[in-house]
C-alpha positions in Angstrom: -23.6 17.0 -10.2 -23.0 17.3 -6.8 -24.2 14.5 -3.9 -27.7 15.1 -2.5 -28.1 17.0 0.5 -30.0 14.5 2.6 -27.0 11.8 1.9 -24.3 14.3 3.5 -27.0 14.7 6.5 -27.1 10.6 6.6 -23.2 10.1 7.1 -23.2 12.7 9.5 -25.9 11.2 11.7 -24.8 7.6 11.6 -21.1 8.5 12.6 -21.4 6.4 15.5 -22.7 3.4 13.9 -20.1 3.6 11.0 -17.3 4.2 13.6 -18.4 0.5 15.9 -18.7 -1.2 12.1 -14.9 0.0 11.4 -14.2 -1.4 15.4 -15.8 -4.5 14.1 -13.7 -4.9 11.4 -10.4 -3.7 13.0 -10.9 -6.2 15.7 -10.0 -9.2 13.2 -6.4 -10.0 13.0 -6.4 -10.7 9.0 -2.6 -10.6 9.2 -1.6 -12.0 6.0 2.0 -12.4 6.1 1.5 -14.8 9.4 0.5 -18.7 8.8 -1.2 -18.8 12.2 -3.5 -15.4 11.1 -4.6 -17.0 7.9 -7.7 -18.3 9.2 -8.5 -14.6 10.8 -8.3 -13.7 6.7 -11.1 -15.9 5.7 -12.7 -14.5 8.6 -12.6 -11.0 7.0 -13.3 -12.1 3.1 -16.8 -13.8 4.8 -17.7 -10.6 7.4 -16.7 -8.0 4.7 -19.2 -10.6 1.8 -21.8 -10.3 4.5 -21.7 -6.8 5.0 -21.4 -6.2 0.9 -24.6 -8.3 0.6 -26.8 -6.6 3.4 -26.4 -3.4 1.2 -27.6 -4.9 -2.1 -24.3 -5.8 -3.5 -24.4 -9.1 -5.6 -21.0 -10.8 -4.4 -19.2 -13.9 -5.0 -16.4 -15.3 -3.1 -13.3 -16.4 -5.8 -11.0 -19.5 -4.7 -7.4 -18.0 -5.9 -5.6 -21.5 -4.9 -2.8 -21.9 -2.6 0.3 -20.4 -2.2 4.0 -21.3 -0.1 4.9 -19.1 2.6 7.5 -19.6 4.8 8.0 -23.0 3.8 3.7 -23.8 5.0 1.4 -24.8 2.0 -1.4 -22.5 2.4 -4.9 -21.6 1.1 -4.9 -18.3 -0.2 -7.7 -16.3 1.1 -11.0 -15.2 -1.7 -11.0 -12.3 -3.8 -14.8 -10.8 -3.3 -16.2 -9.5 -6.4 -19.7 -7.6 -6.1 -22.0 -6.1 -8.9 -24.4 -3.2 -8.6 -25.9 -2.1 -11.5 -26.2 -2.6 -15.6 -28.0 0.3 -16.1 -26.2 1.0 -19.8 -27.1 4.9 -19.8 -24.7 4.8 -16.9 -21.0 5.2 -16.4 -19.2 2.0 -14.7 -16.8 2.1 -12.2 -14.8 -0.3 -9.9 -13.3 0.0 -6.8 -10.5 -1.9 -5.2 -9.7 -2.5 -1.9 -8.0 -4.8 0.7 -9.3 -6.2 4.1 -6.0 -8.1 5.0 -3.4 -6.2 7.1 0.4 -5.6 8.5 1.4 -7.4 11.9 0.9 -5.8 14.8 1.6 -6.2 18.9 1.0 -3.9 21.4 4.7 -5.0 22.7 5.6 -3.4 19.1 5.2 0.1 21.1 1.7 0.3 20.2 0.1 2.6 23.6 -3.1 0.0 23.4 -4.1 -3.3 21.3 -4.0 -2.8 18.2 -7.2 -4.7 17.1 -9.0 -2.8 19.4 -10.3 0.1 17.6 -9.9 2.8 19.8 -11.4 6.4 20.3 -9.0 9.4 21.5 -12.1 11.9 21.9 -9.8 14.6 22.4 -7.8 14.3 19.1 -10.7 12.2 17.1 -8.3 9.8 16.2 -9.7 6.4 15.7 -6.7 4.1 16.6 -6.0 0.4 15.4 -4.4 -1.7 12.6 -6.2 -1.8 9.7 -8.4 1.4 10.1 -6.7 3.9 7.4 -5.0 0.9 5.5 -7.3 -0.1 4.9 -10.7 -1.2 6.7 -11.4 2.5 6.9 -11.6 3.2 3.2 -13.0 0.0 2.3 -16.0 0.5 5.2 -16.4 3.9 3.5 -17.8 2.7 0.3 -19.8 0.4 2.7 -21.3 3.8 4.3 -21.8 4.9 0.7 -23.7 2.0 -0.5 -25.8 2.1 3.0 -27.6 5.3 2.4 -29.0 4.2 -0.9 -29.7 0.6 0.0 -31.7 2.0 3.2 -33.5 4.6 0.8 -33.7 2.6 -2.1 -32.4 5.2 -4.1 -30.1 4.2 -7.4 -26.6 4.6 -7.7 -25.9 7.4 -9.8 -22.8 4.6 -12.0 -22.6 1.3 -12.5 -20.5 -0.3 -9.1 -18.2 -3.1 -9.5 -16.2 -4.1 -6.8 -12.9 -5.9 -6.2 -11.2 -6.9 -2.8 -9.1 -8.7 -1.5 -6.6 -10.5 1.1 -3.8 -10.3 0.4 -2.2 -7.0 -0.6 0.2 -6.6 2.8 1.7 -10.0 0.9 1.9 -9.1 -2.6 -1.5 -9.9 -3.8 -0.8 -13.4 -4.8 -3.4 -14.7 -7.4 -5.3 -11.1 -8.0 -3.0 -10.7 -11.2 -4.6 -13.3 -12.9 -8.3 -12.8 -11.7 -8.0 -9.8 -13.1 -6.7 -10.4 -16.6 -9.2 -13.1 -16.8 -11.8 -10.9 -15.7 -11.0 -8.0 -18.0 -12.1 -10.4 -21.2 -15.3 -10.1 -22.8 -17.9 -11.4 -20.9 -15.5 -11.4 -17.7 -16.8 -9.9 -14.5 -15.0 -6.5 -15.4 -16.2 -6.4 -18.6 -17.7 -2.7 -19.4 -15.4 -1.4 -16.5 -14.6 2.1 -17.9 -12.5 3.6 -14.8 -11.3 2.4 -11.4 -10.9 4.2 -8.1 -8.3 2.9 -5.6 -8.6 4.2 -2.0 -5.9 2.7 -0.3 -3.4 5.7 -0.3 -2.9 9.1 1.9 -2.8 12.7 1.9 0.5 13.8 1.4 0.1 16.1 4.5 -2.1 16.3 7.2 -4.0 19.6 5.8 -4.6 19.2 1.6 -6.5 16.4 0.4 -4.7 15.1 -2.5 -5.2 13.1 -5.9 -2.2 10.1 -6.7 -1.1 9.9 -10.2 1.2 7.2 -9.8 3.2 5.1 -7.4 6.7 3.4 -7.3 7.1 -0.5 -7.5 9.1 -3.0 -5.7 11.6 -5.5 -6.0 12.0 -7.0 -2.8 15.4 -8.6 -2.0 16.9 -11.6 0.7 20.7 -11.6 0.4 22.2 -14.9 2.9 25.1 -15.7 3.8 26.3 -19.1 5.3 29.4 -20.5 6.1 29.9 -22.4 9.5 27.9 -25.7 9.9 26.2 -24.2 13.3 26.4 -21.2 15.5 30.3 -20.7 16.8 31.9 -19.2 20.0 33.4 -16.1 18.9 35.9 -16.3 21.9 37.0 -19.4 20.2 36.4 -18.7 16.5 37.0 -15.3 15.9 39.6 -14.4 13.9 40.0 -18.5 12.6 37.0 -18.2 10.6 34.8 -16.4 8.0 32.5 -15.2 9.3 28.9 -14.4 7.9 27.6 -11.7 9.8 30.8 -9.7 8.6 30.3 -10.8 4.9 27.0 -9.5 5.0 27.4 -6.1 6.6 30.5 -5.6 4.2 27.9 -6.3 0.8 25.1 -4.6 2.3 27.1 -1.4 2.9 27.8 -1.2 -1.0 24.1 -0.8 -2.1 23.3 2.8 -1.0 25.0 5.8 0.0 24.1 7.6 2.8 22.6 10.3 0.7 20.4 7.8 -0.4 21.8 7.4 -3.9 21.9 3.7 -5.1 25.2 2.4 -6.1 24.2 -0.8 -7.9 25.3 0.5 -11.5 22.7 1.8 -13.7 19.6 1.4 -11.8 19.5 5.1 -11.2 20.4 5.5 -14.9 17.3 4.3 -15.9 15.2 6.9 -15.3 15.4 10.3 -17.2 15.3 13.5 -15.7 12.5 15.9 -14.3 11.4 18.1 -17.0 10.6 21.8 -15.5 6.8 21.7 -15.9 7.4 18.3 -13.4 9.2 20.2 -11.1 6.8 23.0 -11.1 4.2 20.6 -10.1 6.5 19.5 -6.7 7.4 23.3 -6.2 3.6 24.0 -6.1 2.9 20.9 -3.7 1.3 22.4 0.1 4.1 20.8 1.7 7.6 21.2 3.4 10.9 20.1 4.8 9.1 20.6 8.1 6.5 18.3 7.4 8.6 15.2 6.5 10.6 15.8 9.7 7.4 16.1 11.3 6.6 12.8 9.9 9.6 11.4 10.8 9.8 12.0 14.1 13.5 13.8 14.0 15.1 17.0 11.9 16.7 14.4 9.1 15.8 15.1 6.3 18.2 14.5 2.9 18.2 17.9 1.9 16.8 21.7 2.5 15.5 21.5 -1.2 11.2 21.2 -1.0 11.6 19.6 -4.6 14.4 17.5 -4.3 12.7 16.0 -1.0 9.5 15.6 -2.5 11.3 13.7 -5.9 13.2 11.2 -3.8 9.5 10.4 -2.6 7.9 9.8 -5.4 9.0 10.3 -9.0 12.8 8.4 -7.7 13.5 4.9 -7.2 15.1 4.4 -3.8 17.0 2.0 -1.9 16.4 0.5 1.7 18.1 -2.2 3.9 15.3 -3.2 6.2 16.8 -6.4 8.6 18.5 -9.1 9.2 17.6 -12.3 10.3 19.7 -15.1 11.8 21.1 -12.2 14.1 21.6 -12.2 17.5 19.2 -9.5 18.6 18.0 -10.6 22.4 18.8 -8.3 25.1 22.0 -9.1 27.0 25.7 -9.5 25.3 25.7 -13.3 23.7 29.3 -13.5 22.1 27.8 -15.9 19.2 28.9 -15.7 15.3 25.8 -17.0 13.3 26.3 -19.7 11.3 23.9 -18.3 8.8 22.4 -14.6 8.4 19.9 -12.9 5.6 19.7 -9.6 5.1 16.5 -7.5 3.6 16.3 -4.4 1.5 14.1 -3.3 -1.5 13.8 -1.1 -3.9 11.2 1.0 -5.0 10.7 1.2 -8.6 9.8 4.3 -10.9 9.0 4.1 -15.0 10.7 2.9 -17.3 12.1 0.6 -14.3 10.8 -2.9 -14.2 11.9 -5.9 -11.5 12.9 -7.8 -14.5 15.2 -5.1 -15.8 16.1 -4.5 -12.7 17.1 -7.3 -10.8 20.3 -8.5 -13.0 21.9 -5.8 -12.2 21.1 -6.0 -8.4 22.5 -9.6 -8.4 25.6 -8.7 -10.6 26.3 -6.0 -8.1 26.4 -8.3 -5.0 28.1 -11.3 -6.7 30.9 -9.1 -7.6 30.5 -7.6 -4.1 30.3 -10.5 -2.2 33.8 -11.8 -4.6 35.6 -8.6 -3.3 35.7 -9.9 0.2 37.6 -13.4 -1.0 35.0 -14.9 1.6 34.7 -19.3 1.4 31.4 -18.8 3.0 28.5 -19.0 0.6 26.1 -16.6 -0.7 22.1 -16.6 -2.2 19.8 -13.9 -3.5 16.1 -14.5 -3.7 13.8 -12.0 -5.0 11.1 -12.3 -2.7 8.2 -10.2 -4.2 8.4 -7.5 -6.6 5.8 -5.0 -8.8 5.9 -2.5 -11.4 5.6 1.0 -11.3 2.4 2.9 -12.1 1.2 6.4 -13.6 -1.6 7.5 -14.9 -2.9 10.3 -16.6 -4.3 13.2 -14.5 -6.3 14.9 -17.0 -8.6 12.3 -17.7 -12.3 12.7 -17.1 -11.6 10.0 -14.1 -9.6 12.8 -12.3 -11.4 15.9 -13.1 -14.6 14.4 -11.4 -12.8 13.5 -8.4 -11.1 17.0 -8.7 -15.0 18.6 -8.1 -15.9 16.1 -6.0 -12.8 17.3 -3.3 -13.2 20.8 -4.1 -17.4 20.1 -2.9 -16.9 17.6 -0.3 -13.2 19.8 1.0 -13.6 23.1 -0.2 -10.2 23.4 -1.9 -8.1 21.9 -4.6 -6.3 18.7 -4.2 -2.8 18.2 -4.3 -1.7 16.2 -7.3 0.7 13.6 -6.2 2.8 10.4 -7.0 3.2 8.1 -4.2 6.5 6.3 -3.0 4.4 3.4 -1.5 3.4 0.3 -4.0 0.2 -0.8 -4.9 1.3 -3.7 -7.8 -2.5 -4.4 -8.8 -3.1 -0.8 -10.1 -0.8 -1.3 -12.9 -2.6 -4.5 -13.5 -6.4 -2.6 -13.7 -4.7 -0.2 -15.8 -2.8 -2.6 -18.2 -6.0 -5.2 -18.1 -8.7 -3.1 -18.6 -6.8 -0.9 -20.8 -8.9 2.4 -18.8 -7.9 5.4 -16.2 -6.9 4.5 -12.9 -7.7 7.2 -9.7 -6.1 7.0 -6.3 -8.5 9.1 -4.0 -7.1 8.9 -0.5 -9.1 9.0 2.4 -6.3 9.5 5.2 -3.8 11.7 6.3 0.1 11.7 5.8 0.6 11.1 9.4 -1.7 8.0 9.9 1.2 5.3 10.5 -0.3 2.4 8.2 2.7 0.1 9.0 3.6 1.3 11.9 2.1 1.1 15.8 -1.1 3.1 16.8 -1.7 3.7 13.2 -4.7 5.6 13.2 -7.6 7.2 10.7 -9.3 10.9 11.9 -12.7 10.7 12.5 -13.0 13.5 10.6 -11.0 11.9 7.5 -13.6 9.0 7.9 -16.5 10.9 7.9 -15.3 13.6 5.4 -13.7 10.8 3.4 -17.3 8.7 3.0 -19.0 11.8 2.2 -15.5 12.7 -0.8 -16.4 9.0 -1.9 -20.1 9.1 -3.0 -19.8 12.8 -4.3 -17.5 11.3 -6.6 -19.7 8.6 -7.6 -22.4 11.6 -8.4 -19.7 13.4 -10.3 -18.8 10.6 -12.0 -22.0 10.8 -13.2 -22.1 14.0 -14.5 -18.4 14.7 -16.1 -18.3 14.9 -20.0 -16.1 12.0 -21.1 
């Protein structure tokens, strides 16, 4: 059953209005990794509860606690849960989301502020943090829900919704919200699918469907030795030093092939059957468009399928900083007293953090006892989530499959992601039901990097993708 013509006319004809809501949205800082944003996040929970409520949506704001971050005791910001409709002829769905966002400074490189949306008419990029990761997709349901508030016309499912703040840091608390919720009688009670939009294209051309993403284990590795910072014109050479400890353990994780060298974690995963491989051969992408990506001619390897397997269906290793550093401009000859490196791992099935992460600390104590080092050394796991991957055959899929084909006029790409999304397990194991990713952006939107971006016509195109699935939903046989 496809969307009504007149609702396709009504996204079309309020472009500008939904474009200045997403510039609304974008222009609150709801940085959730940063203590001194945290406020800008409840900011977001209540304009986002507002906006849910002018277009019929029963809402309630849910306390999740507090939480520790960097050492600050702070409130976490609400989950908003929304209901609309009990019709029980109908199908119910839920939809997640997340209004909180990465840092971001236009000193970062970004070629204007980044929470000012902002409109490149020649390219129809709409630029600013948060608008493809993801105000953009969340504002789309919004648009959805606009056009039958205003017309007073039905749904065409059951609408549950679930968002939140804190995604960019984990999602601390959501995991229990929604097992609780997922009992009888809970809020998500009934829930017979979910649909995720907070993903991409894997190009810039083929609208795609995500089957699955990686997880994460999340890693600090210090190092400490002296009792301050030293003078490395008069203790280098006399001491241990930490910097030197760290590079040297850091250096044993990953080859530069990418291949991870901790023993066995690339042993946990079996092989690509050749009906998997087929599915990566017949993927509308290439080594060019990775590069592209990329920004330089470096890919791994020439092979399409290999590429496209060390994306998504492979765990993967990367060291991503280190703090304590001296990293100011100038040439200050210092040797830190105490440095931390970061790296992370993205996770595939059967891999788990818990199976995991023994063998990542076994592999840098012994590493870090090579070096016969007296300085000290300390591995936190700083965040972690499992792996997801869901079946694509399921009625959930094949209505977004018509849905993309209507809205698109061609086939989605099936994919796996290589980003982490840890509450999509949790829907999936909670609820026990099928779990869709339907993307709205593009594979070249830069979520966490600067002048990320969403295409007007991804936005538009996207709302319209959005509520013909709803309408498909409808219709598909289960």
């Amino acid at each position: 059953m496809p969307a009504p013509a007149e609702f396709l006319k009504y996204i079309d004809n309020n472009t500008d209005a939904f474009i200045k809501r997403l510039a609304d949205a974008v222009a609150i800082p709801s940085i959730s990794g940063d203590a001194s944003h945290r406020k800008d996040v409840f900011a977001m929970a209540d304009w986002l509860n507002a906006q849910l409520k002018q277009v019929g949506v029963d809402t309630q704001l849910v306390d999740l606690g507090r939480h520790t971050m960097d050492g600050e005791d702070l409130p976490l910001p609400p989950a908003i849960l929304g209901r609309l409709g009990d019709d029980k002829s109908k199908k119910t769905v839920l939809i997640y989301g997340h209004f909180d966002v990465q840092p971001a400074n236009k000193s970062d490189g970004w070629d204007s502020e980044p929470f000012t949306l902002t409109i490149n008419e020649k390219t129809g990029q709409l630029i600013g943090r948060g608008s493809s990761d993801d105000k953009g997709p969340i504002l789309g349901w919004l648009n959805v829900l606009q056009y039958h508030h205003e017309n007073n016309i039905p749904l065409p499912v059951n609408l549950r919704c679930c968002f939140e703040g804190m995604e960019e840091s984990g999602s601390e608390g959501l995991d229990e919200l929604v097992q609780r919720e997922s009992l009888k009688g809970g809020y998500f009670d009934g829930v017979e699918c979910v649909c995720i939009s907070d993903n991409y294209w894997l190009n810039t051309r083929t609208p795609a469907l995500t089957y699955g993403l990686r997880g994460l284990s999340y890693y600090k590795v210090t190092v400490s030795g002296p009792g301050r910072d030293l003078h490395s014109g008069v203790f280098g050479r006399t001491v241990h030093e930490p910097m030197t400890d760290l590079i040297n353990i850091l250096g044993t994780l990953v080859s530069p092939q990418g291949d991870i060298l901790v023993k066995g974690v690339d042993d946990m995963v079996p092989p690509a059957d050749d009906d998997e491989k087929a599915i990566y051969a017949g993927l509308n992408y290439s080594i060019s468009d990775i590069e592209e990506a990329a920004g330089a001619s470096i890919a791994l390897s020439e092979d399409k399928v290999a590429v496209l397997m060390g994306r998504m269906r492979s765990p993967s290793l990367s060291i991503h900083g280190i703090e304590g550093a001296f990293s100011a401009p100038g040439a200050k000859t210092v040797i830190p007293a105490k440095v931390s490196g970061k790296f992370s791992i993205r996770l595939v099935p059967p891999q788990t953090p818990e199976a995991v992460d023994p063998l990542v600390i076994a592999h840098l104590e012994k590493a870090f006892a090579a070096l016969g080092s007296k300085n000290k050394l300390s591995v936190e796991n700083l965040h972690g989530g499992k792996p997801w991957v869901a079946d694509h055959r399921h009625w959930n899929f094949e209505a977004a499959k018509k849905a993309t084909k209507a809205v698109y006029g061609q086939d989605p790409d099936l994919t796996r992601e290589g980003g982490s999304i840890p509450v999509t397990l949790t829907f999936a194991e909670s609820l026990g039901v099928n779990v869709l990713l339907l993307p709205m952006g593009r594979g070249d939107d830069g979520a966490h990097s600067t002048n990320e971006k969403l295409d007007k016509s991804n936005f538009i195109e996207g709302t319209k993708l959005l509520g013909t699935y709803l309408y498909e939903l409808a219709a598909v046989q289960k």
